[in-house]
C-alpha positions as CSV (number, residue, x, y, z in Angstrom):
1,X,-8.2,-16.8,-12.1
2,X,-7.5,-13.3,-12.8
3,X,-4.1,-11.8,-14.3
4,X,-3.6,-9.4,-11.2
5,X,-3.3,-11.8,-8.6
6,X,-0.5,-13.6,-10.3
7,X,1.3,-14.4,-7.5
8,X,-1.6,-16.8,-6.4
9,X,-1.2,-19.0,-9.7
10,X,1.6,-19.3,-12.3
11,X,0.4,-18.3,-15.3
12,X,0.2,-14.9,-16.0
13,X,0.3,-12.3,-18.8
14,X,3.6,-11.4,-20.6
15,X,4.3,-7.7,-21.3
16,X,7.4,-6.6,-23.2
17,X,8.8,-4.9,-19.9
18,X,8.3,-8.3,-18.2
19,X,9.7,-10.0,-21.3
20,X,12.7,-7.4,-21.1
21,X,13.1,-7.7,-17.1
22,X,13.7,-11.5,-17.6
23,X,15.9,-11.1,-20.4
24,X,18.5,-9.0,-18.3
25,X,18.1,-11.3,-15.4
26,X,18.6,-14.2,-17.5
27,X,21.7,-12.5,-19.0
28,X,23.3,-11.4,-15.6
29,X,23.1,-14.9,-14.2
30,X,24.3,-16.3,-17.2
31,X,27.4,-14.1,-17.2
32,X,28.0,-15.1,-13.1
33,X,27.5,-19.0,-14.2
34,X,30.2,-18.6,-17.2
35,X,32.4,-16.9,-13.9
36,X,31.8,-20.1,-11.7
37,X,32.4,-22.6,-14.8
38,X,36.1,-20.3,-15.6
39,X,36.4,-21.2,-11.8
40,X,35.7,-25.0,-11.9
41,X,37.7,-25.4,-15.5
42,X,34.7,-26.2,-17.2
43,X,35.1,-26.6,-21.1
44,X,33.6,-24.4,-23.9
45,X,30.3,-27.1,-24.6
46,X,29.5,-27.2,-21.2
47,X,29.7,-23.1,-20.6
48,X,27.7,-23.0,-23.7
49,X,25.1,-25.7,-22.3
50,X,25.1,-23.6,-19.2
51,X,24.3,-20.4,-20.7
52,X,21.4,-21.9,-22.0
53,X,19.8,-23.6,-19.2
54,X,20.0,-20.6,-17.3
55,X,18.3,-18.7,-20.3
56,X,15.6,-20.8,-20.4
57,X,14.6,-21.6,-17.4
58,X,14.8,-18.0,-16.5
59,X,12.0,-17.1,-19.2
60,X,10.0,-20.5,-18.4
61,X,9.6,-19.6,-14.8
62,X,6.6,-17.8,-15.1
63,X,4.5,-20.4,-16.7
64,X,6.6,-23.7,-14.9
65,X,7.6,-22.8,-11.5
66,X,7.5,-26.1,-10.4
67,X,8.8,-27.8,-13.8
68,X,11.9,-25.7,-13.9
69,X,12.4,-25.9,-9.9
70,X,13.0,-29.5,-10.8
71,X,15.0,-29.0,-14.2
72,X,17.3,-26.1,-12.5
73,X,18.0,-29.0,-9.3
74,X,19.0,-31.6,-11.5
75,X,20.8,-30.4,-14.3
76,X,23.0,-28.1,-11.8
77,X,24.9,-30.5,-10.2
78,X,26.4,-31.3,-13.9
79,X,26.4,-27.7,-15.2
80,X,28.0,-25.7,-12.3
81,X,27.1,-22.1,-13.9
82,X,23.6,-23.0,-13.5
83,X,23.5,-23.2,-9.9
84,X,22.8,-19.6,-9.3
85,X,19.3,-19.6,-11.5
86,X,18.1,-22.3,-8.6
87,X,17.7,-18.9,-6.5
88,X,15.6,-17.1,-8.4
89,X,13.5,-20.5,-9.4
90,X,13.3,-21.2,-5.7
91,X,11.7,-17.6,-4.9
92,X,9.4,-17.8,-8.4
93,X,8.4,-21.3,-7.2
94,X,7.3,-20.3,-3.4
95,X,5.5,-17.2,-5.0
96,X,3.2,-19.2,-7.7
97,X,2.8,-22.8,-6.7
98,X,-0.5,-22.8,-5.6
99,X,-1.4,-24.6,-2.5
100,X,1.2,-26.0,0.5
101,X,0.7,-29.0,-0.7
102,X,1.8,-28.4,-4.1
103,X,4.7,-26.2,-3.1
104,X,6.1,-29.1,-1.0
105,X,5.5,-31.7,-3.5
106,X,7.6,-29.6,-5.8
107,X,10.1,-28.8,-3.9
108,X,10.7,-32.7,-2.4
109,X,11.0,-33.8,-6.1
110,X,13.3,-30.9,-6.8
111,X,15.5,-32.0,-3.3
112,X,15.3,-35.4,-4.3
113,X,16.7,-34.8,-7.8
114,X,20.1,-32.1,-6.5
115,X,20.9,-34.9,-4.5
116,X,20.9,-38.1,-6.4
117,X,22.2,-36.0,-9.3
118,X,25.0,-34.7,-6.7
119,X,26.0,-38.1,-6.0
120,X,26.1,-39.2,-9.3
121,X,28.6,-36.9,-10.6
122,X,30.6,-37.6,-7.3
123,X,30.4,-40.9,-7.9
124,X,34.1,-41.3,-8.2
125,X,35.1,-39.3,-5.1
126,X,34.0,-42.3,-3.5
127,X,32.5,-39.7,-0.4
128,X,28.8,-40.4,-1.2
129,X,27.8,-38.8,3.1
130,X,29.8,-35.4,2.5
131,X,27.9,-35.5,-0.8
132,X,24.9,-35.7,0.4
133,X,25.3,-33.6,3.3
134,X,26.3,-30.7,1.1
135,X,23.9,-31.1,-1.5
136,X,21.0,-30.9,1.7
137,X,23.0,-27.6,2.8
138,X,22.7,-26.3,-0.4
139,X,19.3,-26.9,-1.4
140,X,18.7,-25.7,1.7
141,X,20.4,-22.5,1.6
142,X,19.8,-21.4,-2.1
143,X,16.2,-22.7,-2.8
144,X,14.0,-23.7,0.3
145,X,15.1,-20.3,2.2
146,X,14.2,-18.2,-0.3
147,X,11.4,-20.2,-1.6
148,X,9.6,-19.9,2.1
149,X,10.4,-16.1,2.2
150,X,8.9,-15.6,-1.1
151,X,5.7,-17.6,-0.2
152,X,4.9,-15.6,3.2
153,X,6.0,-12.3,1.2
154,X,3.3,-13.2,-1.6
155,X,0.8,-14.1,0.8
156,X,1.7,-10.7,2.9
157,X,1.1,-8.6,-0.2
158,X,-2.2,-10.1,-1.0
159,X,-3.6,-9.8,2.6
160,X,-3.1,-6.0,2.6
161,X,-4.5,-5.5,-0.8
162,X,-7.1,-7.7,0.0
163,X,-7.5,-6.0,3.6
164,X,-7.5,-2.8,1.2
165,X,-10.6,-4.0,-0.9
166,X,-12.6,-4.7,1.3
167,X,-12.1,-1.5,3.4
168,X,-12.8,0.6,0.6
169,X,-16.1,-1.3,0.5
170,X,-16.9,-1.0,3.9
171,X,-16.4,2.5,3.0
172,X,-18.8,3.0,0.4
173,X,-21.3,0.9,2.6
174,X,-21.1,3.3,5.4
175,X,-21.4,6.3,2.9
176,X,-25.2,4.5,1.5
177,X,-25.7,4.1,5.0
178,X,-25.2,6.9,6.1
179,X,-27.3,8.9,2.6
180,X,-30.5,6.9,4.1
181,X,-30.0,8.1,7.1
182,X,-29.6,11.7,6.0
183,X,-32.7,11.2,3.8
184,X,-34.9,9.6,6.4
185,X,-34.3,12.9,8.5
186,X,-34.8,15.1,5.7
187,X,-38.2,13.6,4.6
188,X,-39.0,14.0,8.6
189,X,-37.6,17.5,8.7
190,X,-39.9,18.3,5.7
191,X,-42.8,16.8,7.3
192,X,-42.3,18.8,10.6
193,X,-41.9,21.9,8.6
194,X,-45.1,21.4,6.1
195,X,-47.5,20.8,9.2
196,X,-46.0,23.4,11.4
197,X,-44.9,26.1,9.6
198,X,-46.9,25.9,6.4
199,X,-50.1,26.1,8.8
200,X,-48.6,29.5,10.4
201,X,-47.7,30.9,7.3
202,X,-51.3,30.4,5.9
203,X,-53.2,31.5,8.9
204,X,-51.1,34.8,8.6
205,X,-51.5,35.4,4.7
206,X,-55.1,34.8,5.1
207,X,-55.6,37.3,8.3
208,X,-53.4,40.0,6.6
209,X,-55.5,39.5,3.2
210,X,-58.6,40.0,5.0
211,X,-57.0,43.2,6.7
212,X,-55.7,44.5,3.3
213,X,-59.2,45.1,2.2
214,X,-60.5,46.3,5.6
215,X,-62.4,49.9,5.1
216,X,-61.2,51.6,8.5
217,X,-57.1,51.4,7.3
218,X,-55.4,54.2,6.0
219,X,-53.8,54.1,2.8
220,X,-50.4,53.4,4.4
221,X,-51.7,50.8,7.1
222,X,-53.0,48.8,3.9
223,X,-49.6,49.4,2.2
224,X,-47.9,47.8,5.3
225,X,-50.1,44.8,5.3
226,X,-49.9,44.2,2.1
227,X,-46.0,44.1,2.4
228,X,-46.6,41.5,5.8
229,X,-49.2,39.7,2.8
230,X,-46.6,39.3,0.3
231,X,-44.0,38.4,2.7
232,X,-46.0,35.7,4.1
233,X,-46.9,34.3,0.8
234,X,-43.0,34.6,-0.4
235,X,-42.4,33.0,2.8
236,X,-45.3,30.2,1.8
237,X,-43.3,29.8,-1.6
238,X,-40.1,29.4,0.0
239,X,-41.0,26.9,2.4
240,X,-42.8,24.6,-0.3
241,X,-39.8,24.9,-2.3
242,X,-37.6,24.2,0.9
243,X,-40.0,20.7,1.9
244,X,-39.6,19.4,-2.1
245,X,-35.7,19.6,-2.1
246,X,-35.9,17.9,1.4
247,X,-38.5,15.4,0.6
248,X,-37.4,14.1,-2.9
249,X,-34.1,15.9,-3.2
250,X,-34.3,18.3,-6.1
251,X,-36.2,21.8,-6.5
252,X,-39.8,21.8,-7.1
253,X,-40.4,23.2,-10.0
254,X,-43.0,27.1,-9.7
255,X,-45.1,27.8,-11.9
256,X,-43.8,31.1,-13.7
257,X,-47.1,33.4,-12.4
258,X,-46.0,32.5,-9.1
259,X,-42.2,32.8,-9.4
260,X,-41.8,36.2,-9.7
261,X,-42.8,37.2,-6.2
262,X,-40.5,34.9,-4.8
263,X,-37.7,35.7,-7.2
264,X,-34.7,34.5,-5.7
265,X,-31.5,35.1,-7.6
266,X,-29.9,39.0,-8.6
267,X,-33.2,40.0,-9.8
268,X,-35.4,39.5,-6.9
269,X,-32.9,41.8,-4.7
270,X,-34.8,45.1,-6.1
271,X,-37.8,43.4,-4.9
272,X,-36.6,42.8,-1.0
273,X,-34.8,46.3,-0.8
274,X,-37.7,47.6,-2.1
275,X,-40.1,45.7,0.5
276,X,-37.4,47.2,3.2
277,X,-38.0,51.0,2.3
278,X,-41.9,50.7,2.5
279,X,-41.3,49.3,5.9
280,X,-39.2,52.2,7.0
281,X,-36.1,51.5,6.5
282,X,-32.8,53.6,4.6
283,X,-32.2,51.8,2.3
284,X,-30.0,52.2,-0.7
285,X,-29.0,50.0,-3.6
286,X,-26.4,50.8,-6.4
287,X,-25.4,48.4,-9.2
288,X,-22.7,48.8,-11.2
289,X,-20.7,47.4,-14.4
290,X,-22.3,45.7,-17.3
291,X,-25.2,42.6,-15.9
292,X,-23.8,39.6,-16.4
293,X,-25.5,36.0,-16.1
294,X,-24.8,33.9,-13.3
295,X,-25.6,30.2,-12.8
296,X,-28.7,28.9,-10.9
297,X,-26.2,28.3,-7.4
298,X,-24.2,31.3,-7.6
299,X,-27.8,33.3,-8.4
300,X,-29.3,32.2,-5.6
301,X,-25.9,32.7,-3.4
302,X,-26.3,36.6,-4.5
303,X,-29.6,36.8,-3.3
304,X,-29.4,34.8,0.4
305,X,-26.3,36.8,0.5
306,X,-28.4,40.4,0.5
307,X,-31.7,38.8,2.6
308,X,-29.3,37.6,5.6
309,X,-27.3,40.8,5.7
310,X,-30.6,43.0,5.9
311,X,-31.9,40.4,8.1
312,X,-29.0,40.8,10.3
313,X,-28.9,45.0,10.4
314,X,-32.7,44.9,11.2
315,X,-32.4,42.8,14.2
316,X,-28.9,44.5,15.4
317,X,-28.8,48.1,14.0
318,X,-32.5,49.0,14.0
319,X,-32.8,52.6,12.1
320,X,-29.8,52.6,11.0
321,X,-29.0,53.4,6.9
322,X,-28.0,50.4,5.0
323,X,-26.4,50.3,1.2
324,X,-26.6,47.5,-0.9
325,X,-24.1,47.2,-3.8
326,X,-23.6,44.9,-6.6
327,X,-20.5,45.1,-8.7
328,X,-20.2,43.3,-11.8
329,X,-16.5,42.8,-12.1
330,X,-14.6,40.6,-14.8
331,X,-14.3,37.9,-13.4
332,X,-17.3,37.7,-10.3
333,X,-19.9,39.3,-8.7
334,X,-19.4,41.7,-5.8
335,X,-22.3,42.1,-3.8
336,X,-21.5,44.4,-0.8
337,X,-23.9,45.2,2.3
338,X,-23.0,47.6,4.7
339,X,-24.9,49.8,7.7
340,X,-24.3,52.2,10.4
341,X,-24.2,52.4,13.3
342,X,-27.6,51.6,15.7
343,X,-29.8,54.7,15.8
344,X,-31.1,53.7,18.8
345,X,-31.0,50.6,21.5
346,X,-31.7,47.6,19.5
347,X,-34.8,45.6,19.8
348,X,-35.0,43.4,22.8
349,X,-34.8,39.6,22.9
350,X,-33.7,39.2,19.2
351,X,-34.3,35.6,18.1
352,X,-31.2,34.3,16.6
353,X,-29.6,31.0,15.5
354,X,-26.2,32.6,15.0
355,X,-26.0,30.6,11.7
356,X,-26.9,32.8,9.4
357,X,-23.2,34.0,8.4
358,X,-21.7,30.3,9.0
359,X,-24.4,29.4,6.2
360,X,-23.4,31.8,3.6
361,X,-19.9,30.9,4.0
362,X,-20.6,27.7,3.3
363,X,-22.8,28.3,0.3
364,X,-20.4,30.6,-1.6
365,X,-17.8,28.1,-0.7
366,X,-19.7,25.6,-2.4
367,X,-19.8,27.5,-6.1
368,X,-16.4,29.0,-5.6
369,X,-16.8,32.1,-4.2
370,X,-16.1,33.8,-0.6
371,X,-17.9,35.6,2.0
372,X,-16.5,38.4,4.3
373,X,-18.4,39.7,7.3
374,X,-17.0,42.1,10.0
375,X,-17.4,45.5,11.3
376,X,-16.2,49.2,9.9
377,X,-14.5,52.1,11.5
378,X,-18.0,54.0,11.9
379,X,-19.0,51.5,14.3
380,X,-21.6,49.8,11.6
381,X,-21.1,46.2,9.9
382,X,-20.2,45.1,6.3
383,X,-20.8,41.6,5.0
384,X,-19.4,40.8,1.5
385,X,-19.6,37.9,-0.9
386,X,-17.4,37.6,-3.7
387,X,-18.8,35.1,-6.4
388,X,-17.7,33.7,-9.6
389,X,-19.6,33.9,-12.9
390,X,-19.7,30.2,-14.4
391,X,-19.3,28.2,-11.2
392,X,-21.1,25.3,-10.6
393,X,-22.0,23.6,-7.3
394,X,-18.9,22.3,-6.1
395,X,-21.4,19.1,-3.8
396,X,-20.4,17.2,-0.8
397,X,-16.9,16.3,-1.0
398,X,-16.1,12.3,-0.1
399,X,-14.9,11.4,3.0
400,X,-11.3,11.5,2.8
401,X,-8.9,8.5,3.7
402,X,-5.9,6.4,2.7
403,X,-8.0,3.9,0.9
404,X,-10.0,6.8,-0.9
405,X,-6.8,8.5,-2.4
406,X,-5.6,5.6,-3.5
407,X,-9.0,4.5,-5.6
408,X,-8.7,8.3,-6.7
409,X,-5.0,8.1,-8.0
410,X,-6.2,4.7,-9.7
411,X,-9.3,6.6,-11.7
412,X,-6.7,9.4,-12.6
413,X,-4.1,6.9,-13.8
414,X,-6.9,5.2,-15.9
415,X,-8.0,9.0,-17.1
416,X,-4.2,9.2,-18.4
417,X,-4.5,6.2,-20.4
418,X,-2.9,3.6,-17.8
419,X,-4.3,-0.3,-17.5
420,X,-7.0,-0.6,-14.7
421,X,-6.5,-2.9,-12.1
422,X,-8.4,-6.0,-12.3
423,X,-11.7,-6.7,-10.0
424,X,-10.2,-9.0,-7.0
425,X,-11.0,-12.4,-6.7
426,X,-12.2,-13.3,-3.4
427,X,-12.3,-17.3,-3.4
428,X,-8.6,-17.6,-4.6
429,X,-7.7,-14.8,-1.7
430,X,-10.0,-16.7,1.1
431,X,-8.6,-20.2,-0.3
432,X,-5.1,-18.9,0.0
433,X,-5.3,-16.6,3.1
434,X,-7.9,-19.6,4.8
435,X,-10.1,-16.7,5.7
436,X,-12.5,-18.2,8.0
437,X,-10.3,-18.8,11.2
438,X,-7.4,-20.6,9.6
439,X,-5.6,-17.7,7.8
440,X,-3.9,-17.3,12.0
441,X,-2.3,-21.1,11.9
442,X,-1.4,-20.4,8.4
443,X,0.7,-17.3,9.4
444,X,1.8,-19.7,12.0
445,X,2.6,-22.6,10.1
446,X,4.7,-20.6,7.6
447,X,6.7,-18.8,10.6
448,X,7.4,-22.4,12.1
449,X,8.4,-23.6,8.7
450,X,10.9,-20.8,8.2
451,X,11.9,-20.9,11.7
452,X,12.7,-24.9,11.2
453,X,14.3,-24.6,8.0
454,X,16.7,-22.4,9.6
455,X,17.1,-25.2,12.4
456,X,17.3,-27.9,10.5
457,X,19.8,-26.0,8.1
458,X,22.2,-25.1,11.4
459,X,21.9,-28.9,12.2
460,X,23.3,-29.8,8.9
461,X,26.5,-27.4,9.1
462,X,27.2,-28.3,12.4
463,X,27.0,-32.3,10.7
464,X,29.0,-31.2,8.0
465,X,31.6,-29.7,10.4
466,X,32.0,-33.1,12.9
467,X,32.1,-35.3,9.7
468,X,34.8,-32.9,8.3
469,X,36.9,-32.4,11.4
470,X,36.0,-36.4,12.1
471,X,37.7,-37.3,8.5
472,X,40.5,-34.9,9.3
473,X,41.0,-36.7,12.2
474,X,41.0,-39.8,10.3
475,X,43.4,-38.9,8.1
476,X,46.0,-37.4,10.5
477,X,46.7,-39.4,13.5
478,X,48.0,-42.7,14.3
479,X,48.3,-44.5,17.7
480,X,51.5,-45.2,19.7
481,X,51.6,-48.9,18.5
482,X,51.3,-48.1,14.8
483,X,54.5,-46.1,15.5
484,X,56.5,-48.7,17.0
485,X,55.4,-51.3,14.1
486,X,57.3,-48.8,11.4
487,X,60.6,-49.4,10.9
488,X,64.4,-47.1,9.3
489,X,65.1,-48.7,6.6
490,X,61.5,-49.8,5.2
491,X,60.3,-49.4,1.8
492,X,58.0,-45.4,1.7
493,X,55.4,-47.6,-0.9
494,X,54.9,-50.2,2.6
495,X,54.8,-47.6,5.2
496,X,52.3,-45.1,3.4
497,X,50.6,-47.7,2.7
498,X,49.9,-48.6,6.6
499,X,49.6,-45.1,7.1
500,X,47.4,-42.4,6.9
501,X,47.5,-39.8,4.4
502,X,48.1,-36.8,6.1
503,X,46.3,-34.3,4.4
504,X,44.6,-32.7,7.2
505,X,44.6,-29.2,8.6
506,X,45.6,-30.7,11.6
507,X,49.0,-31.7,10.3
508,X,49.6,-28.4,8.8
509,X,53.3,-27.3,9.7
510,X,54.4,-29.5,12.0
511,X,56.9,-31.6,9.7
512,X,58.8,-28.4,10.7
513,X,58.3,-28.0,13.9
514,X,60.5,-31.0,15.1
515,X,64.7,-32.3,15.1
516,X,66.3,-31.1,12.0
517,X,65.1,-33.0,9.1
518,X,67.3,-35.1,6.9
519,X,69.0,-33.2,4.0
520,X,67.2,-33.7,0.4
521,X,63.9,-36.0,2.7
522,X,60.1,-35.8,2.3
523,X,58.8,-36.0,5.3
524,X,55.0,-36.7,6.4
525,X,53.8,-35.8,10.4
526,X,51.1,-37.2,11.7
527,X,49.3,-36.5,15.3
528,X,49.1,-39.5,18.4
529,X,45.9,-40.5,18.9
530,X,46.8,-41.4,22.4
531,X,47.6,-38.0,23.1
532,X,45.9,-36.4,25.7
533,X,47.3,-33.0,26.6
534,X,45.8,-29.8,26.7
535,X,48.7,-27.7,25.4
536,X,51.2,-29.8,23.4
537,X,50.8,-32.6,21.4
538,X,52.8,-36.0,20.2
539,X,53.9,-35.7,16.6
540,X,55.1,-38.5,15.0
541,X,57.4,-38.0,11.8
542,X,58.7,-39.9,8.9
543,X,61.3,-39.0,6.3
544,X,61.9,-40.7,3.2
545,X,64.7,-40.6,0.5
546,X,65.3,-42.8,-2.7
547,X,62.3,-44.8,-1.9
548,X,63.1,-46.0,1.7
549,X,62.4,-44.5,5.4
550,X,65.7,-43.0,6.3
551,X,64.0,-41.3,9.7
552,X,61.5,-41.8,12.3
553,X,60.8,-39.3,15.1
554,X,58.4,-38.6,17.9
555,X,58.5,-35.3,19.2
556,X,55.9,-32.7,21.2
557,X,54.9,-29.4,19.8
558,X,52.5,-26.6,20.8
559,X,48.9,-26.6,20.0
């Protein structure tokens, strides 16, 4: 069994905060047991003897839950300062006995041994039923109560964690899950794309090849097909880059004769503002601050940045002048786009996904950076990125819950030096929880148990109330004939002899309630036990003086 479920079996690992936890406890009980021995006149040896039960069975809980249970129940009803530790044993026992049947096996010897011990000492009280009844209410009150609330809190706590566990797995099953799934429509996607789109690309670099060398163009017709010739063979590069990192993942690697036409990072953005004046189009570009490198992701950012913008002021603003800027600041790279105004009506039924700008947001989000889009006072358009020099690729962030924060704050308390928590054990949790449809009529059976320790321990002070007001009763009331039988002048050893005692609650007071006692008397009133009146009742009185009864009287009083 593993040291972190501890409260599933006794033995467990010491640490010197444990060690100095149980050394308080042990000291604060030790100093209320020395308070309840001061209180029962208890002598010097056995305050001493006390001390050091409590001591010791404080710091041998951990290991002996059920062996000091039992020590703690017998040796208290001769140590009275040592009652108090049976608390804290009962609760230690109900938390690391393992198994119901255990725990009730312990805690029947444990019962067994209060009481017999109680009766024992109380031997010479000659009242072995009030002893017995009082040793039950106790056992019952200071160790099975807390002993049953201990066990359902223990097996409470390791339900949640346990609950906890397992959804965390769940968690990271549904996350593989749902990566296959994602890669299964990726390696579809790049499938689509390859037969599709790689076959339209080709048809149109080889058609606007075969053009390029056509006799009948002019110089600037061939220009312009060459431009459509490299785009088309950029756009082939692209999209067999685009299938790779789909298909298997990562980038593809290009051969360096055929990277440089499909440059994509800061220094391919000469090449596309380049390719956008031989089409036609005002474009200018100005760069300034001293070049600095960027990282392969924020590179790459700069340059999707630029294509989308021009993209963008093509399709919306045809004609219209565009300026490219790149500012190499101190800390990031500015890279500004902005055109005017439309120089004439746009081009009819533009194609667009309306992605474009949602997608750079989201890629300059993922290095660091920021991307600003949104129309000028002129009436043109601006889109700026603002990205950071030694970023990398901040990836897909984990799916965030309750259960995920808390296996985070674990990693960073084990990055700050703290002990990990140990793996779980599932077959102590499903053999204490009874996972498998029994862990319900185990909750149930550990509510009913409470529920009838708390009946059964209502029973036995309602008991111990009728046997006390029935021995009160006993020892306070006398019948009519018993009276008559007593006689003036009679010796006091005879008559208390015949009678009762008298030392009841019941009798409390009413020696004074009656005729004038006799001067310099000790008198003793007792109740009639044929007395049957709701609001007064027959009190029958005897005064003795020098040894004899010198006065008898009956009298009522007022309940």
């Amino acid at each position: 069994m593993r040291a972190g479920w501890h409260w599933l079996k006794g033995p467990e690992p010491w640490t010197r905060r444990m060690l100095a936890g149980d050394l308080v406890l042990a000291g604060v009980l030790a100093l209320l047991g020395l308070g309840v021995e001061e209180l029962d006149n208890g002598s010097v040896q056995r305050m001493a003897a006390g001390a050091a039960a409590v001591v010791l069975l404080t710091l041998a809980r951990r290991r002996l839950p059920a062996t000091t249970l039992i020590v703690a129940s017998a040796v208290s009803p001769f140590l009275p300062g040592s009652l108090l530790v049976t608390v804290l044993l009962g609760w230690s026992a109900g938390r690391r006995i393992v198994g119901v049947g255990r725990a009730m096996a312990a805690f029947t010897v444990a019962f067994l041994a209060a009481v017999v011990f109680s009766v024992l000492q109380a031997w010479s009280d000659q009242r072995p039923v009030l002893v017995i009844v009082f040793s039950t209410l106790m056992f019952l009150a200071m160790t099975v109560m807390p002993g049953l609330a201990s066990r359902y809190w223990s097996q409470r706590r390791t339900l949640l964690q346990a609950l906890q566990e397992r959804n965390g797995q769940l968690m990271r099953e549904r996350v593989m899950v749902a990566g296959q799934a994602r890669l299964r429509e990726r390696q579809r996607i790049a499938q689509d794309m390859h037969d599709s789109l790689g076959h339209q690309l080709a048809l149109i670099a080889v058609h606007t090849g075969a053009l390029e060398v056509d006799p009948q163009l002019t110089e600037r017709q061939r220009e312009a097909v060459g431009v459509l010739r490299q785009a088309s063979v950029a756009a082939m590069h692209e999209l067999r880059e685009v299938v790779g990192i789909l298909r298997d993942g990562v980038e593809a690697p290009v051969p360096a004769e055929e990277a440089q036409p499909a440059a994509r990072g800061v220094a391919g953005i000469a090449g596309i503002v380049e390719a956008a004046r031989s089409a036609g189009t005002d474009v200018r570009m100005t760069v300034s601050g001293r070049p600095r490198p960027l990282v392969a992701a924020c590179d790459h950012a700069a340059y999707r940045i630029v294509q989308e913008a021009l993209t963008n002021a093509y399709k919306h603003a045809s004609g219209a002048p565009i300026s490219v800027e790149l500012r190499y600041e101190d800390d990031s790279l500015v890279v500004e786009i902005a055109n005017g105004p439309a120089a004439g009506p746009g081009v009819g039924a533009v194609v667009s996904g309306g992605q474009g700008l949602t997608g750079l947001r989201e890629r300059a989000r993922l290095v660091g950076g920021m991307v600003h889009a949104g129309g000028t006072e002129g009436g043109g358009f601006r889109v700026a990125g603002v990205l950071p020099y030694g970023a990398e690729p901040a990836g897909v962030e984990d799916i965030a819950d309750d259960f995920g924060q808390q296996a985070q704050a674990q990693a960073q308390a084990q990055a700050r030096g703290f002990a990990a928590p140990p793996p779980m054990d599932w077959a102590a949790v499903d053999k204490e929880l009874a996972v498998g449809g029994r862990s319900r009529a185990g909750g149930v059976a550990m509510g009913c148990g409470i529920a009838f320790a708390a009946v059964v321990l209502l029973v036995i002070v309602i008991g111990a109330g009728v046997v006390m007001l029935v021995g009160s009763a006993g020892s306070a009331m006398i019948s009519q004939e018993d009276y008559d039988k007593v006689r003036v002048g009679d010796s006091e050893e005879a008559v208390r002899k015949d009678l009762p005692d008298g030392n009841s609650f019941m009798t409390e007071g009413l020696d004074r309630k009656g005729p004038e006692r006799p001067a310099g008397s000790d008198c003793l009133a007792l109740l009639s036990s044929d007395d049957s009146g709701l609001t007064t009742n027959t009190v029958f009185r005897f005064c003795f003086k020098d040894g004899k009864l010198v006065d008898k009287q009956a009298y009522e009083s007022e309940q």
